[in-house]
N, C-alpha and C positions, 0 to 999 in steps of 0.2 A: 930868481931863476930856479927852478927846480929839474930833478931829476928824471928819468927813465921810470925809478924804482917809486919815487914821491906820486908818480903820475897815476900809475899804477893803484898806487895807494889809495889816492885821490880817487880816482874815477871807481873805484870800487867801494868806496863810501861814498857815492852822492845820491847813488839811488836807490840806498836804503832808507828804513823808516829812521826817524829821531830814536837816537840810545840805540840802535844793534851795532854792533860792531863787526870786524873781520878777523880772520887768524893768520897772522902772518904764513904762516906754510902756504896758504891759496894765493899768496901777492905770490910768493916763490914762485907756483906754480904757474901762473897766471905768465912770467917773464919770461920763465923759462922750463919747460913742462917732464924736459926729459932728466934734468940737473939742476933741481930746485933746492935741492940739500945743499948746494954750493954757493947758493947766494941768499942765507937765511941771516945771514949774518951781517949782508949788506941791507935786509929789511930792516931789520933790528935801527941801526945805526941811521938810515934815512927817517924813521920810524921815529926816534928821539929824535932826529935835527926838526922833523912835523911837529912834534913835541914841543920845544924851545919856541919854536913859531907861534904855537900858541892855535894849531890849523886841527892837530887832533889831539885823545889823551888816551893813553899809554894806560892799560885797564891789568889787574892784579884781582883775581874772585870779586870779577866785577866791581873792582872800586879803583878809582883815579889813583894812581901814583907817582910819582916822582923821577921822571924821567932819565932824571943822573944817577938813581940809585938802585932799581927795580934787579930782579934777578928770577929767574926761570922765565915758564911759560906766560904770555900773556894776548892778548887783545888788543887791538887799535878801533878805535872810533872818534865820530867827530865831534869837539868842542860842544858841551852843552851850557847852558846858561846854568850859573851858581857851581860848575865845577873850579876847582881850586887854581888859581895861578901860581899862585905861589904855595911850597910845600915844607915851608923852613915852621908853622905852626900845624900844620896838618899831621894826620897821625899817620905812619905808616899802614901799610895793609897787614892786616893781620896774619900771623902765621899758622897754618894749620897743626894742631894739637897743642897750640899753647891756653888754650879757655880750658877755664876751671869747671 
């Protein structure tokens, strides 16, 4: 069973191409247009339980990450073939100004 917010989610990825993804602020929007800053937080958190699911993945400068561990800005898109299920070998996304 999925959510109000998951649906959302959903249905705003199906009829994109393969690999674009969304930005959470437009799911916000999209629920709720006038108070979307107030339920960014419940994207997020539906956003990872999609995640776990294995229905989308959780995008960091454009690369798959780790649903349990991500932090700021990000992406949601849907599951492509060869992205990672699991993140326990995988490398984190890289941070910006740490390349030599």
């Amino acid at each position: 069973m999925t959510s109000p917010i998951q649906d959302t989610i959903l249905s705003m990825l199906a009829p994109l191409a393969e690999g674009k993804s969304i930005d959470p602020m437009n799911v916000a929007k999209a629920i709720q247009p006038e108070r979307w800053q107030q339920i960014l937080g419940h994207v997020r958190t539906n956003a990872i339980e999609l995640a776990r699911e294995g229905k989308v993945v959780i995008l960091r400068h454009n690369k798959p990450v780790n649903p349990e561990k991500f932090r700021g800005v990000y992406r949601i898109r849907t599951r492509l073939e060869g992205d990672p299920t699991s993140f326990e070998e995988a490398p984190e996304a890289e941070i910006d100004g740490d390349e030599d």
